[in-house]
C-alpha positions as CSV (number, residue, x, y, z in Angstrom):
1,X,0.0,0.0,0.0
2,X,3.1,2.2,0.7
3,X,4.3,2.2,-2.6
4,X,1.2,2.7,-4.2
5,X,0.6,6.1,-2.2
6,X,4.5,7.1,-2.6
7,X,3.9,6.9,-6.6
8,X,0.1,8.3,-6.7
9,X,2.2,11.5,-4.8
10,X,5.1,11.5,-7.0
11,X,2.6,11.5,-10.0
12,X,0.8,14.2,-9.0
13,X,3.6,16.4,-8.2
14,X,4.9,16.0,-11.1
15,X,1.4,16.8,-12.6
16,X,0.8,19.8,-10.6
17,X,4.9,21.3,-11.8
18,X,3.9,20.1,-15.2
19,X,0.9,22.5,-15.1
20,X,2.2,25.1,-13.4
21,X,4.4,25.7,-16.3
22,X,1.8,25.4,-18.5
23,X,0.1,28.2,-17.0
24,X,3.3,30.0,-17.3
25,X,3.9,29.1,-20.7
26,X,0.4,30.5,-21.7
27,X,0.5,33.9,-19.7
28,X,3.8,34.5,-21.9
29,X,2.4,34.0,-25.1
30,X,-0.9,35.8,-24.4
31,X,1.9,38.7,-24.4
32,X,2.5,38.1,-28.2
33,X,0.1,38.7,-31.2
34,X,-0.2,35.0,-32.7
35,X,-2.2,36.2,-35.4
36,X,0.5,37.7,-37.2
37,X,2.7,34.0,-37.6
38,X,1.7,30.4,-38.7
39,X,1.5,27.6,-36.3
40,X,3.5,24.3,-36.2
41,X,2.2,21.7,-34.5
42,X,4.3,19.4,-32.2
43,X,5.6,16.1,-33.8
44,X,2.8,13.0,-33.9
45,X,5.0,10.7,-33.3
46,X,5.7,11.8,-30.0
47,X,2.4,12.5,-29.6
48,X,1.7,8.9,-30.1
49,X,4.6,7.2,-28.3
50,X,3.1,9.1,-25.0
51,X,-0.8,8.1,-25.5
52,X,1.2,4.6,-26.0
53,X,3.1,4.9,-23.1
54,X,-0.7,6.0,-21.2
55,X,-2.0,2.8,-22.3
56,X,1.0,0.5,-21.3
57,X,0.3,2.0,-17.6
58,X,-3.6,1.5,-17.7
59,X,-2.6,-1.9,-18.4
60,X,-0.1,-1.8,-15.6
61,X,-2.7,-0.7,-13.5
62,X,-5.5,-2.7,-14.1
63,X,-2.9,-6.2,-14.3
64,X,-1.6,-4.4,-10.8
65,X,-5.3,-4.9,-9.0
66,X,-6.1,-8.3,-10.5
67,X,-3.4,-9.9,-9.4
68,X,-3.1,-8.0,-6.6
69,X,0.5,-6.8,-7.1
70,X,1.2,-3.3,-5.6
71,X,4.2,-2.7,-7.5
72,X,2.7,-3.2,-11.0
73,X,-0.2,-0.8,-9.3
74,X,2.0,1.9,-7.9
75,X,3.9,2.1,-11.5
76,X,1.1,1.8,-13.1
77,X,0.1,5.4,-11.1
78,X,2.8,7.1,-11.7
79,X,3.5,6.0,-15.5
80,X,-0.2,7.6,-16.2
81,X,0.7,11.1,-14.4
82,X,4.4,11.2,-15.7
83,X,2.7,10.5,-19.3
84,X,0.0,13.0,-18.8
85,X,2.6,15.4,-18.0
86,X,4.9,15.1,-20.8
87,X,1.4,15.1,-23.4
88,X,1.3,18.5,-21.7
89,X,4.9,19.3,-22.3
90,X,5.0,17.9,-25.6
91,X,1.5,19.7,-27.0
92,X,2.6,23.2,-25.6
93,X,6.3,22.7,-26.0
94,X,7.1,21.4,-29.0
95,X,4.9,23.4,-30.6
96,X,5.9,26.7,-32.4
97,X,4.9,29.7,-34.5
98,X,7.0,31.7,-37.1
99,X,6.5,34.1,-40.0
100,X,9.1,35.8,-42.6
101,X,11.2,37.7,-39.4
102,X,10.8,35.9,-35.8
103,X,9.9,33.0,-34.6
104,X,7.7,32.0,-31.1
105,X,9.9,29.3,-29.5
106,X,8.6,28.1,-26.1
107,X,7.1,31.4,-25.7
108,X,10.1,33.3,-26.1
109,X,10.1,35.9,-29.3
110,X,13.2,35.3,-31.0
111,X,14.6,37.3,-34.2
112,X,15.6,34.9,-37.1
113,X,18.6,37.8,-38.0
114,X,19.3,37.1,-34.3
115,X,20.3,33.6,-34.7
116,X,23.8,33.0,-33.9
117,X,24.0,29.4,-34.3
118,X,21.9,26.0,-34.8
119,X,23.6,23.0,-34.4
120,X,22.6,19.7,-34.2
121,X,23.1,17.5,-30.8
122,X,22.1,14.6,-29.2
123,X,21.4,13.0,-25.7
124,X,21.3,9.3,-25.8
125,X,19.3,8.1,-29.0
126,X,17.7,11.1,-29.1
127,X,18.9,13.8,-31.9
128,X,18.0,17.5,-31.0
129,X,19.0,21.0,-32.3
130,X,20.6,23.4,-29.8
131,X,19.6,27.4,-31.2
132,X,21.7,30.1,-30.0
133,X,21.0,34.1,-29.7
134,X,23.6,36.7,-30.2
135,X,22.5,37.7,-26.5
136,X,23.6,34.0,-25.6
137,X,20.4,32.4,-24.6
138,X,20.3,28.8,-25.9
139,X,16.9,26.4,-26.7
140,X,17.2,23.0,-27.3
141,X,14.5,21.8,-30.3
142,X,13.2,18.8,-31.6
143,X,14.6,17.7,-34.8
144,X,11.7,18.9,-37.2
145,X,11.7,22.1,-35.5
146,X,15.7,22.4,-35.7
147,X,14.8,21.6,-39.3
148,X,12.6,23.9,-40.4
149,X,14.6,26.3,-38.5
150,X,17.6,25.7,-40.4
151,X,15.6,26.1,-43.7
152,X,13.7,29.9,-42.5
153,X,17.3,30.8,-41.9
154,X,18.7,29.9,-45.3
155,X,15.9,32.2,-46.5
């Protein structure tokens, strides 16, 4: 029973972070006129790995209180929030506007003149792009945005 409340309270404080930078996330953009650039949605594929991964723990879950295994139930738990949380993360993140002169990364207004660099990186199996300002800051992007990105440059 233990484990099962330690990873319903794990889950849900990651939830409730998750969220709280949501909120955050929206109050910046509500800043910037999103009329004025066209959207880009956040990759499917992730999309779908994570309702996968949301399913896998239902099933953990559900397995969990059948046979009566609080460890399969606990994870089970905690998978759901953690996936909930990065469908969150992945919907507002990974999604991105531009038009011919700036781009809306992550809710930050950046210059495409103001582009220093865009190279690509990777962390384990996963390929990224790392964009850096002039001023220094530095966003890490998903592949098809570091993509596209790439190409609105060469423009």
């Amino acid at each position: 029973m233990t484990m099962i409340i330690l990873g319903t309270i794990i889950g849900i404080v990651y939830l409730a972070l998750t969220i709280n930078g949501l909120k955050k996330h929206i109050k910046q953009l509500e800043n910037i006129d999103l009329s004025k650039y066209t959207k880009v949605e956040a990759s499917k594929i992730s999309t779908y790995l994570i309702i996968g991964i949301l399913l896998l723990s239902v099933l953990l879950a559900i397995t969990g209180f059948n046979y009566k295994n609080t460890d399969n139930i606990s994870l089970g738990i905690m998978l759901f929030f953690l996936g909930v949380s990065e469908l969150i993360n992945n919907l507002s993140l990974n999604t991105y506007y531009y038009n011919k002169t700036h781009l809306v990364l992550q809710a930050k207004l950046i210059r495409i003149k103001s582009i220093k660099s865009l190279e690509k990186t990777s962390a384990f199996l996963v390929k990224r792009y790392k964009l850096t300002t002039l001023n220094g800051d530095e966003t890490i992007l998903t592949l098809k945005q570091g993509q596209h990105i790439e190409e609105l440059i060469k423009k």
